[in-house]
GUZALO-937705 format. One record per residue (C-alpha): x, y, z. Coordinates in steps of 0.05 Angstrom, whole numbers, padded with zeros to 5 digits, always signed. Layout:
N
XYZ;...
This chain:
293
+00000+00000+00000;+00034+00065-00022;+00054+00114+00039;+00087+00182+00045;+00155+00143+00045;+00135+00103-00011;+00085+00135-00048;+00056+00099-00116;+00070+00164-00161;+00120+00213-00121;+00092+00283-00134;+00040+00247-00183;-00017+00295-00141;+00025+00358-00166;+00031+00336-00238;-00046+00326-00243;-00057+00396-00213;+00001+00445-00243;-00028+00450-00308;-00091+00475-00300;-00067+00511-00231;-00010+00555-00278;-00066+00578-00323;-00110+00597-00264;-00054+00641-00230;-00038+00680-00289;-00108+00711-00284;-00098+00735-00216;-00103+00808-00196;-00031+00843-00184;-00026+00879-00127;-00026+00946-00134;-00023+01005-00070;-00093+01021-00082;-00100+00944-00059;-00080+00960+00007;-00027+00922+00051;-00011+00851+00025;-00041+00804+00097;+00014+00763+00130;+00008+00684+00127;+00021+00633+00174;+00030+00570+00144;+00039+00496+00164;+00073+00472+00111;+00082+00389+00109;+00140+00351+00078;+00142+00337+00015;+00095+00292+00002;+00047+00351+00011;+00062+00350-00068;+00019+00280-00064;-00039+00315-00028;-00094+00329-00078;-00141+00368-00024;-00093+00395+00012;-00054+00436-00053;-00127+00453-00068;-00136+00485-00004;-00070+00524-00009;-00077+00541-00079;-00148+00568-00066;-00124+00617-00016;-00063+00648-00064;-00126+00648-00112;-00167+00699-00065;-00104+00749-00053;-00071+00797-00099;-00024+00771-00139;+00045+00790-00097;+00096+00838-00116;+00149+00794-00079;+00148+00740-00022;+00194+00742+00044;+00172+00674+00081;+00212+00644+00142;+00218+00580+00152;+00225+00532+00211;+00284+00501+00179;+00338+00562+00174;+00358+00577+00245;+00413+00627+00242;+00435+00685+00279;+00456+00733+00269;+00403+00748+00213;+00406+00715+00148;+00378+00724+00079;+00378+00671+00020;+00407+00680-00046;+00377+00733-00093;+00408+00715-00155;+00347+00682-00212;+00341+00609-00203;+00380+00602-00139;+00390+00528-00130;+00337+00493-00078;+00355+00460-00014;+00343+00387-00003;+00339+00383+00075;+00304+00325+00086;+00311+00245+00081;+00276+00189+00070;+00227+00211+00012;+00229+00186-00055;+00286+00201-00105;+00237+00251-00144;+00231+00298-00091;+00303+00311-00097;+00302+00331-00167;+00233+00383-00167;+00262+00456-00186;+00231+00523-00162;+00260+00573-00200;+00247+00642-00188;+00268+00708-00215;+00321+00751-00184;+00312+00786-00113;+00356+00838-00108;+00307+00887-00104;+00266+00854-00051;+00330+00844-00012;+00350+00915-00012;+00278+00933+00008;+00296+00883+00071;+00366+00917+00092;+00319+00981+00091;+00270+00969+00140;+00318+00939+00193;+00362+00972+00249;+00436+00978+00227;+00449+00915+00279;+00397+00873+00248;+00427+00880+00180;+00422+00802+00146;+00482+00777+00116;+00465+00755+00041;+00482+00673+00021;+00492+00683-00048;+00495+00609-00051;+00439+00592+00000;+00371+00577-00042;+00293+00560-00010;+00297+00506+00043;+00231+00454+00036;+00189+00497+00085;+00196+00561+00036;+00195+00518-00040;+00143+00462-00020;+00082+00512-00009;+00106+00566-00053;+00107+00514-00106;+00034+00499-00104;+00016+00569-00087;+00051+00598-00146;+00072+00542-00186;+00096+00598-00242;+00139+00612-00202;+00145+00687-00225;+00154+00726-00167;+00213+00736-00129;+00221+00707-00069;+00277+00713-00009;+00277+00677+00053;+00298+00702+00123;+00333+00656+00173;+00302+00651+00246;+00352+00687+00281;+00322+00669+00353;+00279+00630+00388;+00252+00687+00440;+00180+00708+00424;+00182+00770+00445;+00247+00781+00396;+00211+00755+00336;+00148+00793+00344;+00184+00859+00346;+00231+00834+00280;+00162+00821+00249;+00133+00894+00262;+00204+00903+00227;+00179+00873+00174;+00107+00898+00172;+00133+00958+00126;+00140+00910+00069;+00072+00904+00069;+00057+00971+00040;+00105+00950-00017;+00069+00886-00042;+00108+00835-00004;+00066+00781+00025;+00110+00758+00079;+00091+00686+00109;+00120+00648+00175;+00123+00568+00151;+00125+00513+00207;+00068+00477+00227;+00018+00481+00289;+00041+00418+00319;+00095+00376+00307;+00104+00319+00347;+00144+00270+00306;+00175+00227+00351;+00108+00213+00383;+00068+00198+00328;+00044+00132+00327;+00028+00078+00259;-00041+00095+00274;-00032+00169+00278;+00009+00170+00212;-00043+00128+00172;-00097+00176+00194;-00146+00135+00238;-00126+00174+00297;-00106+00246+00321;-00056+00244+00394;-00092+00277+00445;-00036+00326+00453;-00040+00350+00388;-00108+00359+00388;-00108+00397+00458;-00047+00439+00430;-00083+00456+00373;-00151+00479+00409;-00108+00515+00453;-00069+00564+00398;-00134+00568+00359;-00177+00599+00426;-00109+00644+00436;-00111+00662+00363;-00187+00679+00365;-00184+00713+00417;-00109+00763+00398;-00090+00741+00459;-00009+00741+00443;+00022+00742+00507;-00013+00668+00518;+00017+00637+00463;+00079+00666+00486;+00073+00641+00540;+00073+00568+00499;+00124+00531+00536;+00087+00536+00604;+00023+00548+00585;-00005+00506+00523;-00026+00431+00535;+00001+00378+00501;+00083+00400+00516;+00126+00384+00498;+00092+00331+00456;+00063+00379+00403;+00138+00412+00404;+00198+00377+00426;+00228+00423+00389;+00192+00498+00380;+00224+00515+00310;+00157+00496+00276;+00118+00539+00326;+00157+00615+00337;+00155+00621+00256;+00076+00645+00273;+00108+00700+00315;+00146+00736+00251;+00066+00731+00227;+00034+00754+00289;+00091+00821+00285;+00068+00843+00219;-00002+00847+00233;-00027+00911+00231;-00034+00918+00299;-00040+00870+00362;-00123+00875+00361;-00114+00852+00291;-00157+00789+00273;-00140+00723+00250;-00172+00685+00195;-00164+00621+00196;-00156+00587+00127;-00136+00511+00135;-00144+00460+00196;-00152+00390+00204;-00099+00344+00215;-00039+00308+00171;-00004+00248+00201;-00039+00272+00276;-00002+00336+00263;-00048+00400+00271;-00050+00436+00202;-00070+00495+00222;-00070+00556+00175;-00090+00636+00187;-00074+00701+00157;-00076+00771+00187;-00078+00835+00156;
């Protein structure tokens, strides 16, 4: 029976939706200031074999559908930690990075490649503190949490895109770098945190990953970001560690949770409300999805 480790087609779901998907986006709206800020995304972005997830690309590919078409993307991912602050490589068609293991051989070969980001990188530099300048890895490209979603979101892959390391793990620190970042807005740039709500892997049981059940920490977890999220109550989740049931099952380790915190900075404000876009659960892990604006 085919499984994410072993699926029958690798990627097979993306093939049967790209075509029809790249005609759709190149009807969408540009954004243009009379639009109004571009929102901020929080995304929980799977593994790979989200590429063999027919409802789950719809879902994500629906949502780029209902927002202007983006001047530029700036998404941080739970899989660059690096301080001090980082950004990718600008240059057109930076090469991808393969951090992950396990999957089938054709996940190693998919390309994402988008046009240059200078601009969008000196835009960056500008709305940072002279101490929070990123260095620039000219040879660094998109890690899996930036290419995988950004691949069925905008699978033309005609907008340039840069992604920022996680230069912290402190909350408070990454709310403030996203009200950094909440200028960007103004320009176009939709700028999207990518982890995942919960992300209990080494708990997860064979039930669990074949769907027939969700772990009752992930589920509690989950309820308990959502009510916090509803309600723009921000210094809850921050206080996650202590405060949220289901730890540290749901996050053993928190890089797939503080991404939502560069999100929750570039929201307009902190009375600003949350939309939620995506839940449900993958594998037992809680896939929830929101943007701000």
């Amino acid at each position: 029976m085919p499984s994410i480790f072993d699926p029958g087609a690798p990627a097979g779901a993306f093939d049967a939706f790209v075509g029809e998907a790249r005609r759709a986006a190149r009807l969408r709206t540009p954004w243009e200031p009379a639009s109004g800020r571009m929102p901020a995304l929080f995304i929980s972005h799977g593994a790979p074999p989200l590429l063999d997830d027919a409802e789950w690309m719809d879902q994500l590919f629906g949502w780029a559908q209902r927002l202007p078409q983006p001047r530029a993307i700036l998404i941080v991912s739970a899989h660059w930690e690096s301080a001090p602050l980082a950004l990718s490589s600008p240059r057109p068609a930076a090469p991808l990075v393969y951090d992950f293991g396990g999957f089938a051989d054709r996940y190693y070969t998919l390309r994402y490649e988008t046009p240059d980001a200078s601009e969008l990188a000196s835009l960056v530099r500008s709305v940072l503190p002279d101490d929070q300048r990123p260095h620039e890895h000219l040879d660094r490209g998109l890690d899996h949490g930036a290419w995988v979603p950004l691949k069925v979101m905008y699978p033309n892959a005609d907008i340039p895109v840069l992604q920022l390391s996680l230069p912290t793990g402190d909350p408070a620190a990454l709310l403030e770098l996203g009200g950094r970042l909440r200028a960007l807005r103004d320009h176009g740039v939709l700028v999207i945190g990518s982890g995942f709500m919960t992300h209990g892997l080494p708990f997860l049981t064979r039930e669990s990953v074949s769907g027939a059940t969700v772990p009752q920490w992930s589920t509690d977890f989950d309820h308990w970001a959502t009510e916090a999220l509803g309600n723009g109550d921000v210094e809850e989740l921050c206080r996650y560690r202590s405060a949220a049931p289901g730890m540290p099952y749901a996050h053993p380790t928190v890089d797939h949770f503080i991404p939502m915190f560069i999100t929750l900075g570039a929201a307009a404000d902190a009375g600003t409300e949350v939309t939620p876009v995506i839940d449900g659960y993958w594998m037992g892990l809680a896939r929830t999805s929101f943007q701000v604006a």
